[in-house]
Every structure is written in structure tokens, then in C-alpha cells.
PyMOL CGO cylinders between C-alpha atoms (Angstrom):
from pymol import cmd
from pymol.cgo import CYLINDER

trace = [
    CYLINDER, 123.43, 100.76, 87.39, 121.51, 97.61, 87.32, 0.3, 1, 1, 1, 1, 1, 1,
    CYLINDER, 121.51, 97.61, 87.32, 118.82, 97.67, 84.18, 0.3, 1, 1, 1, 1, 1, 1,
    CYLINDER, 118.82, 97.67, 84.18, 115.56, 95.53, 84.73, 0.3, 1, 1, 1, 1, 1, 1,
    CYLINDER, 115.56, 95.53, 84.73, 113.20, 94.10, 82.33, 0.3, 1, 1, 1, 1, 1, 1,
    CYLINDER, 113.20, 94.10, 82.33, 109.61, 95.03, 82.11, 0.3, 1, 1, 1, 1, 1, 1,
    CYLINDER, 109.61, 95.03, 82.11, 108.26, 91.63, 83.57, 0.3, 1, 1, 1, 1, 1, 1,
    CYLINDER, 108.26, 91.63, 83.57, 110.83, 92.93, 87.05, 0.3, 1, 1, 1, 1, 1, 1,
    CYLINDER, 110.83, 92.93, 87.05, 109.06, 96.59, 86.86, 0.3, 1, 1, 1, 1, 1, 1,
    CYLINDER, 109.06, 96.59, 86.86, 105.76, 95.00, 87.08, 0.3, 1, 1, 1, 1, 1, 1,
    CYLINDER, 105.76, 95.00, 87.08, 106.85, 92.30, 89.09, 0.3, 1, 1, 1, 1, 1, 1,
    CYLINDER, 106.85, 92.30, 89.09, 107.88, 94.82, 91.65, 0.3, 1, 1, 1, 1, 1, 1,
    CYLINDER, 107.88, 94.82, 91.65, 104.95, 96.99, 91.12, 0.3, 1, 1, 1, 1, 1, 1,
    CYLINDER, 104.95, 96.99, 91.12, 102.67, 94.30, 92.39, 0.3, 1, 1, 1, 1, 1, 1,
    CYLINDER, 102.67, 94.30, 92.39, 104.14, 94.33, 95.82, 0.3, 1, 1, 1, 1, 1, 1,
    CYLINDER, 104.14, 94.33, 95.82, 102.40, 97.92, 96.48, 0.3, 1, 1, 1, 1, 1, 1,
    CYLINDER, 102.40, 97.92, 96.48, 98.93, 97.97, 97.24, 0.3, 1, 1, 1, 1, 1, 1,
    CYLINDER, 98.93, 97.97, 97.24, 96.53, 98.62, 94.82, 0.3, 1, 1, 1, 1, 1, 1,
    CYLINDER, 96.53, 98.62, 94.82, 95.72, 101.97, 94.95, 0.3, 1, 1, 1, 1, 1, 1,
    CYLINDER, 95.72, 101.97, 94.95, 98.61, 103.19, 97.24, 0.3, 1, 1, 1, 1, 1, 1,
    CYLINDER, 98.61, 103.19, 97.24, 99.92, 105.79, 94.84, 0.3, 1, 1, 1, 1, 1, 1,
    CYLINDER, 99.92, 105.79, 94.84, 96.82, 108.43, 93.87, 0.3, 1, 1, 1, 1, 1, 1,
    CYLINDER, 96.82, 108.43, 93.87, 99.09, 111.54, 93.32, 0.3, 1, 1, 1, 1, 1, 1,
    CYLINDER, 99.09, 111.54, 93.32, 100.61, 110.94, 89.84, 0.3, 1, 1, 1, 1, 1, 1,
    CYLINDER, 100.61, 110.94, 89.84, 102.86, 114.00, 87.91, 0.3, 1, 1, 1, 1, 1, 1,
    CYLINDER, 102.86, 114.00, 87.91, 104.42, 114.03, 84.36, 0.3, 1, 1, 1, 1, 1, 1,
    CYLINDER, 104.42, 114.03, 84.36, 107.93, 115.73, 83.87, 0.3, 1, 1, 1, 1, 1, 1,
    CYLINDER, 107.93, 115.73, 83.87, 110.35, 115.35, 81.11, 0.3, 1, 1, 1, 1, 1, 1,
    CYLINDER, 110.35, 115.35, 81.11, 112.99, 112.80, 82.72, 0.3, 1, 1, 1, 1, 1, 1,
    CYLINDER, 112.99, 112.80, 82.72, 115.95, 114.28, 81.57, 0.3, 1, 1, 1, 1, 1, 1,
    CYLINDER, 115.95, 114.28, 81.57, 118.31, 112.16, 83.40, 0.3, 1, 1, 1, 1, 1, 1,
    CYLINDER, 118.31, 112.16, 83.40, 117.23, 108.83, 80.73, 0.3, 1, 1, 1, 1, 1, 1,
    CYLINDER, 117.23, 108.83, 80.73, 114.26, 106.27, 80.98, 0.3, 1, 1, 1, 1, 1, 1,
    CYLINDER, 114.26, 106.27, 80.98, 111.86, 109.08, 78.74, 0.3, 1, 1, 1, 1, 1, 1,
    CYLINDER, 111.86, 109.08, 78.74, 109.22, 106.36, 78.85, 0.3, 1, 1, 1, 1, 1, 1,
    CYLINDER, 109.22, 106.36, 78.85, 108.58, 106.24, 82.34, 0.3, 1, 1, 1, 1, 1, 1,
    CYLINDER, 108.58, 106.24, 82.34, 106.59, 108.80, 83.99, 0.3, 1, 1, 1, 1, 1, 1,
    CYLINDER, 106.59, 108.80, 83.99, 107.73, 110.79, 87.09, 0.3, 1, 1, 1, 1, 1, 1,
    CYLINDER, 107.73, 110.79, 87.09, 106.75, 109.30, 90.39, 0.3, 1, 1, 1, 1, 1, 1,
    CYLINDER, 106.75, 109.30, 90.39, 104.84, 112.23, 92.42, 0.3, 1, 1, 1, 1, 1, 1,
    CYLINDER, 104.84, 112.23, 92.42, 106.10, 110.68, 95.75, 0.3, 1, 1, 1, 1, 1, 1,
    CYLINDER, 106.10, 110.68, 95.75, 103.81, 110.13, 98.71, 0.3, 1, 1, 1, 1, 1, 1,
    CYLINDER, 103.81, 110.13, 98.71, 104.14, 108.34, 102.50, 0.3, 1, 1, 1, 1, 1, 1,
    CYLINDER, 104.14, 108.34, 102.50, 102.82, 105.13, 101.01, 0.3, 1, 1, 1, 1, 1, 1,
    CYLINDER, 102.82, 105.13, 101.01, 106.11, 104.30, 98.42, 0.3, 1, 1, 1, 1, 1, 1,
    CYLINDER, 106.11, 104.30, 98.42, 109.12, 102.97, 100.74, 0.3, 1, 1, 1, 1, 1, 1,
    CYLINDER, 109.12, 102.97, 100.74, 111.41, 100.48, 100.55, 0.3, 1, 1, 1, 1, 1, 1,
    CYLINDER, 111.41, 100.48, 100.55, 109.10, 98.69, 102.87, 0.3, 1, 1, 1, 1, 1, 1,
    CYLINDER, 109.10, 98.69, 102.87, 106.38, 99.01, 100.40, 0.3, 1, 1, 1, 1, 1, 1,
    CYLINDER, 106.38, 99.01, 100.40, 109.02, 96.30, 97.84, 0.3, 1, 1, 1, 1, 1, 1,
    CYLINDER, 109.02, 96.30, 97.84, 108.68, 93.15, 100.04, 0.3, 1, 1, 1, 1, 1, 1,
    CYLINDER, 108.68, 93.15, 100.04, 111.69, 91.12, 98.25, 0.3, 1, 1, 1, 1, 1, 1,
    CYLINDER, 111.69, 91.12, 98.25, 113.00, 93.78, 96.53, 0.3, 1, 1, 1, 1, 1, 1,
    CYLINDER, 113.00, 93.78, 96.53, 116.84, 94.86, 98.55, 0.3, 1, 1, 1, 1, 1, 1,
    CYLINDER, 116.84, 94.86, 98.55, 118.69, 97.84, 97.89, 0.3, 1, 1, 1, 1, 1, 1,
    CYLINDER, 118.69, 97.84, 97.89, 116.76, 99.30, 94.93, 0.3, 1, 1, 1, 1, 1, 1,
    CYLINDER, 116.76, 99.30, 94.93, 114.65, 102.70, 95.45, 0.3, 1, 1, 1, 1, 1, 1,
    CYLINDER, 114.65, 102.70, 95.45, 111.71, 103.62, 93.55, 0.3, 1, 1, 1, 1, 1, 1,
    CYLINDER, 111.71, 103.62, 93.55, 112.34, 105.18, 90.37, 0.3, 1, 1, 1, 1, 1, 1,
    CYLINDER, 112.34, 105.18, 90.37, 109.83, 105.98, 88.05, 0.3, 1, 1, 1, 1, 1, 1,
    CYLINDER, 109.83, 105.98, 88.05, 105.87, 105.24, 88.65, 0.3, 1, 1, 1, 1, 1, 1,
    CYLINDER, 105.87, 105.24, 88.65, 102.34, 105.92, 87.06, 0.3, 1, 1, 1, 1, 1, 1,
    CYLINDER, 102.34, 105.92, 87.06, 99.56, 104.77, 88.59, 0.3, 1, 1, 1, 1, 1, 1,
    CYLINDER, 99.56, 104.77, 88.59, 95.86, 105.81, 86.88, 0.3, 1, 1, 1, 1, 1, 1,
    CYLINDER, 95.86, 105.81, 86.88, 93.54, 107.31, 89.77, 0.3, 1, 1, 1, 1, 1, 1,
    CYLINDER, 93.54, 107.31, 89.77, 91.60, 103.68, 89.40, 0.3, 1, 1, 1, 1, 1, 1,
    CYLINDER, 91.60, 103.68, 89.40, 94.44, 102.17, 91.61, 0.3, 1, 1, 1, 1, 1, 1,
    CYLINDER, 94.44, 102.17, 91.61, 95.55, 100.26, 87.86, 0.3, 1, 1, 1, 1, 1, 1,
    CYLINDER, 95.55, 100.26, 87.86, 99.44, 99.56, 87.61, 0.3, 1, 1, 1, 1, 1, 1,
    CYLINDER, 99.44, 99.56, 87.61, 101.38, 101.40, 84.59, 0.3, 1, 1, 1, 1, 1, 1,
    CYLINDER, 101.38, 101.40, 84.59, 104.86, 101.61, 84.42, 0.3, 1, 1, 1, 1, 1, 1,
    CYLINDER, 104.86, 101.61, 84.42, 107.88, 101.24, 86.98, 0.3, 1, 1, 1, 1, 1, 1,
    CYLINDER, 107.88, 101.24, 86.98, 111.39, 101.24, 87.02, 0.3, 1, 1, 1, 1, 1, 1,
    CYLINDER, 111.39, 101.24, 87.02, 114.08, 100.44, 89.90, 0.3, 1, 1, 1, 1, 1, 1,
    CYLINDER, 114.08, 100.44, 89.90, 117.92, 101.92, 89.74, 0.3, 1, 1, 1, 1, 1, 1,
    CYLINDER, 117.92, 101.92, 89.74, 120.36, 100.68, 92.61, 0.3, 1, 1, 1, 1, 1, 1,
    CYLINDER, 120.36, 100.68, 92.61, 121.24, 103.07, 95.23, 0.3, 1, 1, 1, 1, 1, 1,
    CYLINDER, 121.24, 103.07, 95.23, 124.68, 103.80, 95.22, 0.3, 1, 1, 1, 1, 1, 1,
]
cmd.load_cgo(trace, "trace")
């Protein structure tokens, strides 16, 4: 699996509209990446959402309810 840095998570963050994601959840990610927050997914996160971004599905998100960008992370689909 492909491993991005920070500046890529963001960078890819910043192709969804502010705001898009206002359903947020916290789980313990057992499965690695304990940083990152759970994505609670909605309609608005697709691959369409990550103009420039091929191949890759959403990972891990947190967005605050002020539309502000936290942390994301990317893993390849097999």
C-alpha cells in the first residue's frame, strides 16, 4: 500500500469543498493509522470529489462542523 505524506493528505483534502463533510465519528482504527480519525461517510466524499487524485479511496477524515480541514489519509484500492 502506497504511504503519503501529510503535505499529499492535505493536498488532497483541498479538492473537497469546504464544508462537504458535516457528519464526523471517532472509532479506534484498529486496522493502523491511530492518528487519523474515522471518516463518518456521506453522499458528498467520492472519488469524484479528488479531482487529480486516480485510484485512491478515501481513508480516514475529520472535518470540525466549521467546514475547517483536519486530517486525511488515502490507501490504494486493490
Amino acid at each position: 500500500m502506497a504511504e503519503f505524506t501529510q503535505e499529499q493528505h492535505w493536498e488532497a483534502l483541498a479538492s473537497i469543498a469546504s464544508g462537504a463533510v458535516t457528519k464526523c465519528q471517532e472509532r479506534d482504527d484498529s486496522t493502523g493509522g491511530g492518528i487519523f480519525k474515522s471518516l463518518y461517510r456521506t453522499g458528498f466524499i467520492t472519488g469524484e470529489n479528488l479531482s487529480g487524485i486516480n485510484h485512491f479511496s478515501l481513508y480516514d477524515i475529520e472535518l470540525t462542523t466549521d467546514g475547517r480541514k483536519c486530517l486525511a489519509a488515502f490507501s490504494a484500492d486493490a
